[in-house]
TIMI-2910 file (N, C-alpha, C, CB; in pm, 1 decimal, decimal comma, always signed):
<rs>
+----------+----------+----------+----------+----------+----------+----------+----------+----------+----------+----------+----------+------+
!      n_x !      n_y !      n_z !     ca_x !     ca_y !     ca_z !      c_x !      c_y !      c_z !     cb_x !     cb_y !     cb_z ! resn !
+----------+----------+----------+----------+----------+----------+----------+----------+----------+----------+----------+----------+------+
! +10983,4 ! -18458,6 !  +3584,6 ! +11103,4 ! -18383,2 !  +3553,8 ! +11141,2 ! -18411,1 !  +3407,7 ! +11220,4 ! -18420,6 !  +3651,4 !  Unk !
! +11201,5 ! -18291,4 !  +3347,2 ! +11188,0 ! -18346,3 !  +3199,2 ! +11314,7 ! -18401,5 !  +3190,3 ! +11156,6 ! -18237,7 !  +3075,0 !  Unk !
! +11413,5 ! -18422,9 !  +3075,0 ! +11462,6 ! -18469,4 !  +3038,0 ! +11630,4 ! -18329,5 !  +3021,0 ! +11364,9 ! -18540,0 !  +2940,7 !  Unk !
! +11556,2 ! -18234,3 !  +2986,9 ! +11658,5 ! -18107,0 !  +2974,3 ! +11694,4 ! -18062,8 !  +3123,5 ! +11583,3 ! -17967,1 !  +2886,7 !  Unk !
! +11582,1 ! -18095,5 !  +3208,4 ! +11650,9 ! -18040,6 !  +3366,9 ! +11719,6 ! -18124,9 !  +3447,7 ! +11549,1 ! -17995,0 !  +3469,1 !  Unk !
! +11740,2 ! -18287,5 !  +3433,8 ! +11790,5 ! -18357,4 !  +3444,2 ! +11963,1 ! -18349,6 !  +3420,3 ! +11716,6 ! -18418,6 !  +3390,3 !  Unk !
! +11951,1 ! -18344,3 !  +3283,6 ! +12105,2 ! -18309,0 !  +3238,6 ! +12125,9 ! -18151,9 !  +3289,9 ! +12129,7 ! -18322,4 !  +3048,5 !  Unk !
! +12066,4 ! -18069,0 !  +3334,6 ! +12112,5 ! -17944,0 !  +3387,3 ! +12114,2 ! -17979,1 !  +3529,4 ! +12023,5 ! -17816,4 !  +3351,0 !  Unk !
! +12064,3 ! -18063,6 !  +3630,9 ! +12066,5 ! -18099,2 !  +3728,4 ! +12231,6 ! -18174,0 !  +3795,1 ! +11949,9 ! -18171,8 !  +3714,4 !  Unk !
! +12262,5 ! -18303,9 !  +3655,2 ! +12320,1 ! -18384,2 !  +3659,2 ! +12491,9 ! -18317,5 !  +3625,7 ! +12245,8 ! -18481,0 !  +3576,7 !  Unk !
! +12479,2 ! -18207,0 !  +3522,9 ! +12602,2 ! -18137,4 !  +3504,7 ! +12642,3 ! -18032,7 !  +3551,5 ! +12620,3 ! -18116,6 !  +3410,3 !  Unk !
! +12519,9 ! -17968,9 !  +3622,3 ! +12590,3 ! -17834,6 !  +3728,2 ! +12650,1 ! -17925,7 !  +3871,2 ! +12429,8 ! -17687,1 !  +3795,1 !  Unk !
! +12630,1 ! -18046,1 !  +3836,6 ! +12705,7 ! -18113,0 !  +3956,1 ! +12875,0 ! -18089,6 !  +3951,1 ! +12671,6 ! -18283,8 !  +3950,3 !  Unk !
! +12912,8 ! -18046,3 !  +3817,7 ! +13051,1 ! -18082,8 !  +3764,7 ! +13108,7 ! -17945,8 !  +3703,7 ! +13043,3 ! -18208,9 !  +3644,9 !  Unk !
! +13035,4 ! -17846,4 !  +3725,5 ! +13076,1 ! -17704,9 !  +3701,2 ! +13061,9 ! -17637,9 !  +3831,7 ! +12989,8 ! -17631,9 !  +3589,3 !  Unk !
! +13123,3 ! -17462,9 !  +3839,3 ! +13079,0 ! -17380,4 !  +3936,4 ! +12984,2 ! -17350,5 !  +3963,3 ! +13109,0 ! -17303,0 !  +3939,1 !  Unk !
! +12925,5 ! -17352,9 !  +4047,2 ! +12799,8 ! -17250,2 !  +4065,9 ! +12792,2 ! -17129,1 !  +4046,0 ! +12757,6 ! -17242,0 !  +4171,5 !  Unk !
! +12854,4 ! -17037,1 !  +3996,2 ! +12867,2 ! -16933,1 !  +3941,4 ! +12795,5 ! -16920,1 !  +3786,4 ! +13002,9 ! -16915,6 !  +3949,7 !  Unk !
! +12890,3 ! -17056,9 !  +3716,2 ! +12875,2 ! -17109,3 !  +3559,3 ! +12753,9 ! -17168,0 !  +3598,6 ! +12997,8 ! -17221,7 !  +3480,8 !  Unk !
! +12692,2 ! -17225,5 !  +3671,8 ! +12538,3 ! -17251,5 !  +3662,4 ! +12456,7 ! -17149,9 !  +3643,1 ! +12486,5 ! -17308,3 !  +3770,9 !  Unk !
! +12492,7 ! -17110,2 !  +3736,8 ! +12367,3 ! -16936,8 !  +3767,3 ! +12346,2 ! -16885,4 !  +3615,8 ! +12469,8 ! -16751,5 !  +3882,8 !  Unk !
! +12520,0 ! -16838,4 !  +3599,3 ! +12485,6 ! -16808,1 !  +3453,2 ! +12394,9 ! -16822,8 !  +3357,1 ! +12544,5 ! -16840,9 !  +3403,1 !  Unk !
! +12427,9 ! -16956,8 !  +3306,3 ! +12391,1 ! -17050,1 !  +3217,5 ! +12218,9 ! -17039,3 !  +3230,0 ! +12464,6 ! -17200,8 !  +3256,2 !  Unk !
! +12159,8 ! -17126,6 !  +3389,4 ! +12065,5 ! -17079,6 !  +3392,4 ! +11972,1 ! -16916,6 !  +3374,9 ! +12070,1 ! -17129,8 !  +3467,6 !  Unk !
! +12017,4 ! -16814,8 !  +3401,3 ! +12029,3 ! -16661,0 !  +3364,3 ! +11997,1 ! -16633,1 !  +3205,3 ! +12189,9 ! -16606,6 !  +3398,6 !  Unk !
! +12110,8 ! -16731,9 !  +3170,0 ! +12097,8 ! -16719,0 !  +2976,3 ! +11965,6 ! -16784,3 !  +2929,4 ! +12239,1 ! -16822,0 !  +2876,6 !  Unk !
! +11869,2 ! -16843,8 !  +2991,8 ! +11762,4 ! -16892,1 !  +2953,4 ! +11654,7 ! -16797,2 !  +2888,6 ! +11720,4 ! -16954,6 !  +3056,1 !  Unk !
! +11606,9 ! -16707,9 !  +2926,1 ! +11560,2 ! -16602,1 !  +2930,9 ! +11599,5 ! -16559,4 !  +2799,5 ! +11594,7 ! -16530,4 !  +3040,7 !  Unk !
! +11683,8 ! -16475,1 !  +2761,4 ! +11731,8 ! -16422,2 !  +2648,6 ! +11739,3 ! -16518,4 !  +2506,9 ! +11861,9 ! -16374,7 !  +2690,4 !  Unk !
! +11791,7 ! -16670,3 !  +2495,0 ! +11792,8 ! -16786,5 !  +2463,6 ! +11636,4 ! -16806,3 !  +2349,5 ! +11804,3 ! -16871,2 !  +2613,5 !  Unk !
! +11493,1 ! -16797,9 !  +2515,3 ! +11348,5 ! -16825,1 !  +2458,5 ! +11334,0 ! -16714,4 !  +2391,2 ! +11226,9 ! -16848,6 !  +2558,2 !  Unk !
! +11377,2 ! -16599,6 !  +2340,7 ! +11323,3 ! -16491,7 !  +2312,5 ! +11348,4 ! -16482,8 !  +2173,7 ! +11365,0 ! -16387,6 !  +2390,2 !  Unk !
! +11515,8 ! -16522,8 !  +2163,1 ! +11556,7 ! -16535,3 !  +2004,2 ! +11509,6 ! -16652,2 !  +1947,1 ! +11709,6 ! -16536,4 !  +1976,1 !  Unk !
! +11468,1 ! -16829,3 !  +2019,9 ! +11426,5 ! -16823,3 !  +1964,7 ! +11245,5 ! -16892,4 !  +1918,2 ! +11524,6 ! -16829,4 !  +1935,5 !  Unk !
! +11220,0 ! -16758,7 !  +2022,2 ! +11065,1 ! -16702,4 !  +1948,5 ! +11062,2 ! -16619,7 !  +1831,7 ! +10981,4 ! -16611,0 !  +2043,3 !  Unk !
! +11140,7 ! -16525,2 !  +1854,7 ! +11215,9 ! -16467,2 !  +1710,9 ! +11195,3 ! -16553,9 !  +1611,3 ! +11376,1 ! -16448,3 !  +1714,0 !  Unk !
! +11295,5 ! -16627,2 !  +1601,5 ! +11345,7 ! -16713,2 !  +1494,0 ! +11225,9 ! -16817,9 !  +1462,0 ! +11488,5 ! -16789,9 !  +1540,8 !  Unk !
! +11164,4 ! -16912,7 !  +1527,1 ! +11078,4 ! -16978,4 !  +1529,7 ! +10938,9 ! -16937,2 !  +1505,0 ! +11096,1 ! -17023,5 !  +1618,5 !  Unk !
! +10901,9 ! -16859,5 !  +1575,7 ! +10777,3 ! -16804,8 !  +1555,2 ! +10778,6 ! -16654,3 !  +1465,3 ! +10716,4 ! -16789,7 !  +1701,9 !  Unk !
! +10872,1 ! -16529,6 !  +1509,9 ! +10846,5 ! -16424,8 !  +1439,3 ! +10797,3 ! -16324,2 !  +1513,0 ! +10772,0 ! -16450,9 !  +1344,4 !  Unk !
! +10814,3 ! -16377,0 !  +1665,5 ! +10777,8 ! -16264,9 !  +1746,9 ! +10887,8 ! -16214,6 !  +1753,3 ! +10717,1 ! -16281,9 !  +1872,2 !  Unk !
! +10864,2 ! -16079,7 !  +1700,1 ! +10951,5 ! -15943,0 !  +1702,6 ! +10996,3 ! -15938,0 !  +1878,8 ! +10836,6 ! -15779,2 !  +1641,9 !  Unk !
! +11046,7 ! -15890,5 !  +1959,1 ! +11100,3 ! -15850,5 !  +2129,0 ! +11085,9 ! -15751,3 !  +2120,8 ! +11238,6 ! -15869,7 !  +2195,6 !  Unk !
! +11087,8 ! -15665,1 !  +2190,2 ! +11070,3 ! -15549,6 !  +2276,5 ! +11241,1 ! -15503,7 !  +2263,5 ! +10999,7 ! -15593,3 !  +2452,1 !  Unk !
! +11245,9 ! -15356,2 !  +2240,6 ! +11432,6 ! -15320,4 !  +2300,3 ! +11457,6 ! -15374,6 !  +2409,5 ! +11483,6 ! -15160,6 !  +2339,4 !  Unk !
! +11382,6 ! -15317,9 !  +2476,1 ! +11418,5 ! -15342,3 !  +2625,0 ! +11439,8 ! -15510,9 !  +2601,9 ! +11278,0 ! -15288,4 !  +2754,2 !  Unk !
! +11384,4 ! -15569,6 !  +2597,3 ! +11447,7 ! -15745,0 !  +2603,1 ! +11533,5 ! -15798,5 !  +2514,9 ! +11345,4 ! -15851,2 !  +2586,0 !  Unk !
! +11587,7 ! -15674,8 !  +2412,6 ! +11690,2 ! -15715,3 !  +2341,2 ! +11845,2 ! -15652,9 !  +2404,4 ! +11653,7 ! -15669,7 !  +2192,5 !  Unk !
! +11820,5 ! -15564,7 !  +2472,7 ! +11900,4 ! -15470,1 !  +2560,9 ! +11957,3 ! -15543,5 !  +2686,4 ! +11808,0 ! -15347,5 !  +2608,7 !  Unk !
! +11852,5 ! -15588,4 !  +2706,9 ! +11866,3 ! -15718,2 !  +2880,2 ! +11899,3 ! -15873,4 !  +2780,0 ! +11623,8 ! -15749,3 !  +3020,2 !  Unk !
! +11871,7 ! -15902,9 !  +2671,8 ! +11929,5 ! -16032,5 !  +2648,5 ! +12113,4 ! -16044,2 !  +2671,0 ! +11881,5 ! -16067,1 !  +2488,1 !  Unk !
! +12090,1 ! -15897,2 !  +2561,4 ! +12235,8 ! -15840,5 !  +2562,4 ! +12368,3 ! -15838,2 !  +2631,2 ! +12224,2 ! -15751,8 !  +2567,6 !  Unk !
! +12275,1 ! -15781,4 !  +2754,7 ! +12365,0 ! -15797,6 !  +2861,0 ! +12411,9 ! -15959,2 !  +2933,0 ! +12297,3 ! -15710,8 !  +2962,7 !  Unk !
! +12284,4 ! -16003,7 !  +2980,9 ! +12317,3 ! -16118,5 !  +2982,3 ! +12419,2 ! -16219,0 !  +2911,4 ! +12232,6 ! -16143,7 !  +2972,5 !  Unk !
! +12392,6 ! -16197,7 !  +2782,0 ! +12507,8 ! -16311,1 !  +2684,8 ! +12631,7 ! -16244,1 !  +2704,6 ! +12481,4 ! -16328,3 !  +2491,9 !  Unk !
! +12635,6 ! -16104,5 !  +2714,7 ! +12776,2 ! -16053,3 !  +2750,6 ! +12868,4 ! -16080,4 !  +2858,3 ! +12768,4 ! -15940,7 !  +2762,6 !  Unk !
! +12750,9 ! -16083,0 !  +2991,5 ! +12833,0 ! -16146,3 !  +3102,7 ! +12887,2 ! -16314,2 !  +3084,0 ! +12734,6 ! -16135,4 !  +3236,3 !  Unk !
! +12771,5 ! -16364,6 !  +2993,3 ! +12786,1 ! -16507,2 !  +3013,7 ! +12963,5 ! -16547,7 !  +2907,2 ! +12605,3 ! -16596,5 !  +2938,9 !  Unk !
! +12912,6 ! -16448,7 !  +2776,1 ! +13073,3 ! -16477,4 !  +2747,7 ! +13198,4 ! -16424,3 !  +2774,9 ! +13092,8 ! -16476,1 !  +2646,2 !  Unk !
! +13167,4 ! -16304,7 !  +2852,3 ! +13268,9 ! -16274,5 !  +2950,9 ! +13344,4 ! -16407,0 !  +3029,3 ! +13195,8 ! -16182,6 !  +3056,2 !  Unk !
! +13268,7 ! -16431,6 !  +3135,3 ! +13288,5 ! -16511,5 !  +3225,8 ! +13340,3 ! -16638,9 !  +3219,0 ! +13201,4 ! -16516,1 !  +3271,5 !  Unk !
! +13327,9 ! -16722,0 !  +3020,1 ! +13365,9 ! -16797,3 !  +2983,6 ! +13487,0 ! -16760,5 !  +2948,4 ! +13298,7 ! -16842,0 !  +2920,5 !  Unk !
! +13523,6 ! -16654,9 !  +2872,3 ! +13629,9 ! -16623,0 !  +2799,8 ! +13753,1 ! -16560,4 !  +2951,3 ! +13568,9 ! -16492,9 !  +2660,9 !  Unk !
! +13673,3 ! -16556,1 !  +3085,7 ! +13774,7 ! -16539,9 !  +3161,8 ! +13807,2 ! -16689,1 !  +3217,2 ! +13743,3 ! -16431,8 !  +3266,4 !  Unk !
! +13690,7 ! -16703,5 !  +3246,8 ! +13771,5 ! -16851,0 !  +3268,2 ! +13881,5 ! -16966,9 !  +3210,6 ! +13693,9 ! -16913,0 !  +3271,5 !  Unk !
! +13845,0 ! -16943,0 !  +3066,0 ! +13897,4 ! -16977,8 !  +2965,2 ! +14061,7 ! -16949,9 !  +3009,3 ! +13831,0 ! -16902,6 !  +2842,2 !  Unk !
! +14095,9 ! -16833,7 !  +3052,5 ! +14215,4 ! -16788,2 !  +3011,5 ! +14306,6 ! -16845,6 !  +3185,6 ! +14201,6 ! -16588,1 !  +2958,2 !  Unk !
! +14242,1 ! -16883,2 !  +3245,4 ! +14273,6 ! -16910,2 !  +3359,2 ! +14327,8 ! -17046,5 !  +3410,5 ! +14179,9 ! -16878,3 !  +3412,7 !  Unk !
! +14269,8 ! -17145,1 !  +3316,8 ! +14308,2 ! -17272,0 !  +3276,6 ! +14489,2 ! -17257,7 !  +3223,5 ! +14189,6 ! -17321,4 !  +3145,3 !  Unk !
+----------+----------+----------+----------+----------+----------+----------+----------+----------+----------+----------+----------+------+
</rs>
């Protein structure tokens, strides 16, 4: 087990499972930019379209929570 799934193991103990799912969800979009950035692999629309969405829900969901506190 590495070392990054550990602390994702150890701290979705202490969030929603909702905010996990997420988070985990945002992975995906995350490796893509940065393969982008790192390597220079250009994405596909379509996986810039679906990253999209994804980070949208994810800061949605923060910025509602946020306000709920």
């Amino acid at each position: 087990m590495t070392l990054g799934m550990i602390f994702f193991v150890a701290g979705s103990a202490m969030i929603p499972s909702a905010l996990a799912a997420l988070i985990t969800v945002s992975e995906g979009p995350f490796g893509a930019i940065w393969a982008w950035i790192g390597l220079g692999e250009v994405p596909p629309l379509t996986t810039v379209i679906g990253g999209a969405i994804v980070l949208a829900a994810v800061v949605t969901r923060l910025l509602i929570e946020k306000n709920e506190i």
